[in-house]
C-alpha positions in Angstrom: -18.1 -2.9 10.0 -16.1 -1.1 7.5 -17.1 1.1 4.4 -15.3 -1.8 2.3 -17.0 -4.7 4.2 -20.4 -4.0 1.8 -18.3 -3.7 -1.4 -16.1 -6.6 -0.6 -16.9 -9.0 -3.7 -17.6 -6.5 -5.9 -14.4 -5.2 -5.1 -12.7 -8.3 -5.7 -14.5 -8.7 -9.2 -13.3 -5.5 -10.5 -9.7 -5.6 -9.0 -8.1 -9.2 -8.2 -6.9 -8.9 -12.2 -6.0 -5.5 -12.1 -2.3 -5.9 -13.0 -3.2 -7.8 -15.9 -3.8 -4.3 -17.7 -1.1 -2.1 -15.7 2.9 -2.6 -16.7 3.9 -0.1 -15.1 2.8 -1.2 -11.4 3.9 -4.1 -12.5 7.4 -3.2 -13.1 7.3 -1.0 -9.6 6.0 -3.9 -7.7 9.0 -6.0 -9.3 11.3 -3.5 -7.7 9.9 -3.8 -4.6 10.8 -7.4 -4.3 13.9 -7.6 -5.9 15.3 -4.4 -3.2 13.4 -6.1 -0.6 15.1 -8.7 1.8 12.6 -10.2 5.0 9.2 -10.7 6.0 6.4 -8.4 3.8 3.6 -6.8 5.0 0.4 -6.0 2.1 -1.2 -3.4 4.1 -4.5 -2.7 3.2 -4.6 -5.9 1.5 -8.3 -6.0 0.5 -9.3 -9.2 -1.5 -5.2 -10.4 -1.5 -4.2 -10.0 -5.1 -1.1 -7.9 -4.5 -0.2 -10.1 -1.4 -0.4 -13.3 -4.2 1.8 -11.1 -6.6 4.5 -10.4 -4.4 4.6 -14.3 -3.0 4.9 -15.3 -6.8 7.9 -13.1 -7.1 9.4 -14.8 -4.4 8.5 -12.5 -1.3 7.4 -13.9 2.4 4.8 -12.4 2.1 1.3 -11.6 4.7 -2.0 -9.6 4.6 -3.4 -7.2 6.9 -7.0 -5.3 6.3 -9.1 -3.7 8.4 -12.3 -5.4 7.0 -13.1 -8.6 7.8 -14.9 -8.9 4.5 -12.0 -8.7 2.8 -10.0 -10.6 4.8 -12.5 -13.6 4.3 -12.6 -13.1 0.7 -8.8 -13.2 0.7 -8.2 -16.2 2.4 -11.1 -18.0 0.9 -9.0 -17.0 -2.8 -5.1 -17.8 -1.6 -5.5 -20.2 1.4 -2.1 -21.0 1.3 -1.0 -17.2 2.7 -1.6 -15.5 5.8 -4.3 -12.7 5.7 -5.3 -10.8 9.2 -7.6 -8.2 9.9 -6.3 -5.3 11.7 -5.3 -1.6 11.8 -1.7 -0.4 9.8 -2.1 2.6 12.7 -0.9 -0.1 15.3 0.7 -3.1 13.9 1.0 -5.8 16.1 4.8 -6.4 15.2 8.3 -5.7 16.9 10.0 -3.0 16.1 12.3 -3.6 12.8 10.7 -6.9 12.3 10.2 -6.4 8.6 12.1 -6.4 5.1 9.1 -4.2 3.8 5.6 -3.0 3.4 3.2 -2.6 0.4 0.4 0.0 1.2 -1.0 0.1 -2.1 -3.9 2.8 -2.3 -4.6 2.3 1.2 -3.4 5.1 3.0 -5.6 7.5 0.4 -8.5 6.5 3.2 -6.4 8.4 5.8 -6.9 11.8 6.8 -4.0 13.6 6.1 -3.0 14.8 9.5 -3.1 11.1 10.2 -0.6 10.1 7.6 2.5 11.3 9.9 1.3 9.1 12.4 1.2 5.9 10.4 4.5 6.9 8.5 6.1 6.5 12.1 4.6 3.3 12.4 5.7 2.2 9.2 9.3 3.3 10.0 9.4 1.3 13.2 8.3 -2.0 12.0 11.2 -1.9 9.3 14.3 -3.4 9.7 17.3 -0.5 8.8 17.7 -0.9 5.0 13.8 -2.3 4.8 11.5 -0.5 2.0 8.4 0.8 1.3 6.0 0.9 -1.3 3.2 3.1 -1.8 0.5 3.7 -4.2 -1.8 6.7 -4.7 -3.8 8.9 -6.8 -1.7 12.1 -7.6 -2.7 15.6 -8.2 -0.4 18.6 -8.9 -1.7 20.4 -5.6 0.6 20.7 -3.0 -1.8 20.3 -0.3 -3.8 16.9 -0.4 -7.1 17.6 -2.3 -10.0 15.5 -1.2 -12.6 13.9 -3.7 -15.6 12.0 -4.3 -14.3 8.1 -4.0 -16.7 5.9 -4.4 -16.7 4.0 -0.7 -15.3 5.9 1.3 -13.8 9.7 1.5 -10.4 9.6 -0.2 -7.6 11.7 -1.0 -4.9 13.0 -3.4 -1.5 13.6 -3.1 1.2 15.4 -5.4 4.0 12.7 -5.0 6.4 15.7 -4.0 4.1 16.6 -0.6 4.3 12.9 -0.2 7.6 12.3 -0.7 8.1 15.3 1.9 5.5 13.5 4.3 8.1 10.0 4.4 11.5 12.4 4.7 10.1 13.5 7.8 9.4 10.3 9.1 12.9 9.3 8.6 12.9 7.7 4.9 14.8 8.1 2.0 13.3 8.2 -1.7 14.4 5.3 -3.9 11.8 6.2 -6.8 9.0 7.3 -8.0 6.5 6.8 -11.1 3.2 8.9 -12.3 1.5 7.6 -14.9 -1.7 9.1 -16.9 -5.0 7.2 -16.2 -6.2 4.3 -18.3 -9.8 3.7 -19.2 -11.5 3.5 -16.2 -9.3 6.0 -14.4 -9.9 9.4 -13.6 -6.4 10.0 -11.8 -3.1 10.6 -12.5 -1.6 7.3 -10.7 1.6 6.8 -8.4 3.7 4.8 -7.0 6.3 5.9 -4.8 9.0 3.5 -2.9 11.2 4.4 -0.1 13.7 3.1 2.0 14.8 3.3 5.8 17.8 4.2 6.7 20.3 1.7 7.7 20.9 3.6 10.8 17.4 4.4 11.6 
């Protein structure tokens, strides 16, 4: 059982209509799919919202999560996509065998000394050219600073130590965006996408 298997609906209230109030992500996650060209992975998928935006904007697009919960509450809400439960530590996917991957908020979970770990993961289940996405609270630290998350501990990340964290892993920044929080917030927000290289 996960931290997130006990918040799973609750979750889902509060967040399957999140883009509603957030342009911005919006526009990132637009992006995404129009640089993106091959099979998706929603990493951290949670209750599949994202993994239903990006299909509506034209992506093959699946789901992975690590809790169940989730999962369940994912597939029971868009039984027409793919949702799995699973780790994004070891995907269980050839090497280059995706256009991209959306890890939105879910790597904040991850202890930091983890993070190059998964970035290498990430990097070999892309195809050369394939992009990433992610999304994350931000802080002006350089170091990662961690805080008082709600479910589980949690971290945040200046986008520049982040940005440093993927050019050692081998990919190249497309673009970035911090935003000031909203009502409800109590973050600075970003979203950061990347690309690997076509010779990786």
């Amino acid at each position: 059982m996960t931290p997130y298997d006990s918040v799973a609906p609750l979750y889902a209230e509060l967040f399957s209509d999140m883009l509603d109030t957030r342009p911005f992500e919006r526009a990132m996650l637009a992006a995404f799919a129009e640089l993106t060209d091959g099979p998706v992975a929603d990493l951290g998928c949670g209750p599949g919202h994202l993994t239903a935006h990006l299909h509506g904007l034209g992506l093959d697009v699946f789901g992975l999560d690590l809790s169940p919960a989730m999962v369940e509450l994912a597939r029971e809400a868009h039984p027409h996509l793919r949702f799995e439960v699973g780790s994004m530590a070891e995907l269980d996917l050839a090497n280059g065998a995706l256009g991209g991957i959306l890890a939105f908020y879910s790597v904040i979970h991850l202890p930091p000394a983890e993070l190059p770990a998964v970035f290498a993961e990430f990097f070999r289940v892309l195809a050369p050219g394939g992009h990433l996405m992610l999304g994350f609270f931000a802080g002006d630290d350089p170091e990662p600073v961690e805080f008082d998350h709600k479910v589980t501990p949690a971290y945040r990340w200046s986008p520049s130590g982040m940005g440093e964290l993927l050019r050692q892993a081998g990919f190249a920044e497309v673009g970035r965006l911090v935003r000031e929080p909203i009502e409800g917030e109590r973050f600075l927000q970003a979203q950061l996408l990347a690309r690997k290289d076509r010779h990786g």
